[in-house]
Structures are given as C-alpha cells and as structure tokens.
N, C-alpha and C positions, 0 to 999 in steps of 0.2 A: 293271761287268763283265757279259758276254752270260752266259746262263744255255746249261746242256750241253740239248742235246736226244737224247733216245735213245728207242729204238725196242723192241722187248721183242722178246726170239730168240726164241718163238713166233712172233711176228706173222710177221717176217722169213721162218724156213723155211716156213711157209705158205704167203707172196705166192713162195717161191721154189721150190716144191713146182707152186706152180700155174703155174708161167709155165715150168718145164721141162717138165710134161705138155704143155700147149697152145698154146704157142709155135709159129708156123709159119718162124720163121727157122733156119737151116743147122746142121748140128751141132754143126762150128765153133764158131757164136756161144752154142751151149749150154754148149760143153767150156768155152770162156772162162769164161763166169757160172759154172759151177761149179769152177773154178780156182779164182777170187776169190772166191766164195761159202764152198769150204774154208779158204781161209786166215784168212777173217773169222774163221770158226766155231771154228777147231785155236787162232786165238791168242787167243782170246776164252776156251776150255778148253770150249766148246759142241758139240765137233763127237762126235756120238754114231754117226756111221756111214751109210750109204746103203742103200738095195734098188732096185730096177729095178722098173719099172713093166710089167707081162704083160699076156698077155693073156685073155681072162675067156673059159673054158671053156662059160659058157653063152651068151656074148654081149653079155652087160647093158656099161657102162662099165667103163674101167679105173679099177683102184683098188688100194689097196696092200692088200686083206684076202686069206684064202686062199680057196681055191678058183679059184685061175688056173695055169694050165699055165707048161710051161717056158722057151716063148718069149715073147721080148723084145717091147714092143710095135714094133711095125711093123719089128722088126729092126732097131731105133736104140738100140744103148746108152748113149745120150746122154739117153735117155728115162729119168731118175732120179730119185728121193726122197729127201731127207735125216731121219732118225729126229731 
C-alpha cells in the first residue's frame, strides 16, 4: 500500500502567501490560485480569512503588520494573504 504524503497548512499558506505577493503573472492567474487555494483551505475547515497586502507608509517592504495605509499594494486586489 503507498503511504498518504501531506503537507502541513502552515507550510502551504506560506509558500501561498509568498507567491501571491511576488508573483509576476496576471491577476487572472492569481484570482485562479486563490480560488483553489480557498476551496482547499474552506473544505479542509483551514480557511481562517484573508487581508490585502498595503502599502508601507514609510516605505520599507510590504507586509501584513500595521502601520500601512489604505491602499492596496500596487492597486491589485489580487495582491492577498491568507491568516
């Protein structure tokens, strides 16, 4: 019998966190991956919600802590986090 391989939903929304910040393909191909990305997450009972990635008031990188204003980064809502 093959043995199950699985992955750990940390790991997962990480590599999936990091590849919808810096991703240079079309929003499109982002909306897609986070389609399937939620559906993983909602039937797995994993899915804890999203934020939008801003932009940093002083400058430095984007990142999901506070101190960034209320625009979107680059005005791509496709530019998202999953909690």
């Amino acid at each position: 019998m093959k043995t199950k391989k699985t992955i750990k939903i940390d790991e997962f929304k990480k590599e999936l966190n990091r590849f919808l910040l810096e991703s240079s393909c079309n929003p499109e191909g982002r909306r897609m991956v986070s389609c399937f990305a939620e559906k993983f997450l909602m039937d797995t009972n994993n899915y804890k919600g999203f934020g939008f990635y801003k932009h940093n008031v002083t400058g430095k990188d984007s990142d999901q802590l506070t101190g960034y204003d209320d625009r979107v980064l680059n005005d791509d809502e496709t530019r998202i986090f999953y909690f």
